[in-house]
N, C-alpha and C positions, 0 to 999 in steps of 0.2 A: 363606586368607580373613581376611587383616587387618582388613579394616572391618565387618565382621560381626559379631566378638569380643562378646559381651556385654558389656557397661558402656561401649562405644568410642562408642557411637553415644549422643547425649545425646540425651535426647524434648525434641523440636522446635527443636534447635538445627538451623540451617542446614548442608547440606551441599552445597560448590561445590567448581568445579574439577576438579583431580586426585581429590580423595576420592570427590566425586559420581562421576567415570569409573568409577572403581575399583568401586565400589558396585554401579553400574548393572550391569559387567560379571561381578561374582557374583553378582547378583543374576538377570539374565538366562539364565547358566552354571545356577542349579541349578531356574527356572522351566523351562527347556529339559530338565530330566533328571526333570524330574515334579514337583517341588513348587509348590501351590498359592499365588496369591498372598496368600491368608489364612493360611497357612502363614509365609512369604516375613516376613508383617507381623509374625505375634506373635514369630519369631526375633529381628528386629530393634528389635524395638518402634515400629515406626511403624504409621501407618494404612494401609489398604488400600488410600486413594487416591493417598497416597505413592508406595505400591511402583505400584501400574497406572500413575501419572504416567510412575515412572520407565522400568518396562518398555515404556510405549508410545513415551517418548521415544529409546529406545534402538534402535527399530524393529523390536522384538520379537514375532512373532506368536503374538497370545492367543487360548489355546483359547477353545472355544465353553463355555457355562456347563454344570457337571456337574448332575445329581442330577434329581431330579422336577422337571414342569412342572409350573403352576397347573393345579389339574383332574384332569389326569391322563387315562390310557386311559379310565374309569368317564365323568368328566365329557365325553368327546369323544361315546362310544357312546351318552348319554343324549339328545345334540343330533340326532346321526344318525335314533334312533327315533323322538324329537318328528317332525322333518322328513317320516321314511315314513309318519308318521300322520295328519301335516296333507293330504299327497298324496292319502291311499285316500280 
């Protein structure tokens, strides 16, 4: 992982070409083996949208979002009840 290295990559210096390749393809290799693309970014120090640009440039298929939804089970079950109650 040459282009990963700490200090190698300058914050927001451009990256094309051969290096971009290079990049996209570790970068890909360890989204593929489980690491987050907020993960991905604070490695490298770029932003998030950096790394998803590159990843989706690369034809990478992104998981679906982790963690809680807005609301949650409570907020689903609370609409459910309103609903049974406007019904009776």
């Amino acid at each position: 992982m040459a282009v990963m290295t700490e200090g190698q990559i300058k914050k927001g210096a451009r990256i094309t070409g051969n290096d971009r390749s290079q990049l996209a393809n570790e970068l890909v290799s360890e989204y593929k083996s489980g690491a987050s693309i907020r993960a991905l970014a604070e490695k490298t120090g770029r932003s998030y949208g950096f790394i998803h640009r590159i990843l989706t440039e690369s034809g990478a298929q992104l998981r679906s979002r982790g963690g809680a939804t807005r609301g949650g089970k409570d907020k689903m079950m609370s609409s459910q009840n309103k609903a049974t109650d406007s019904a009776s």
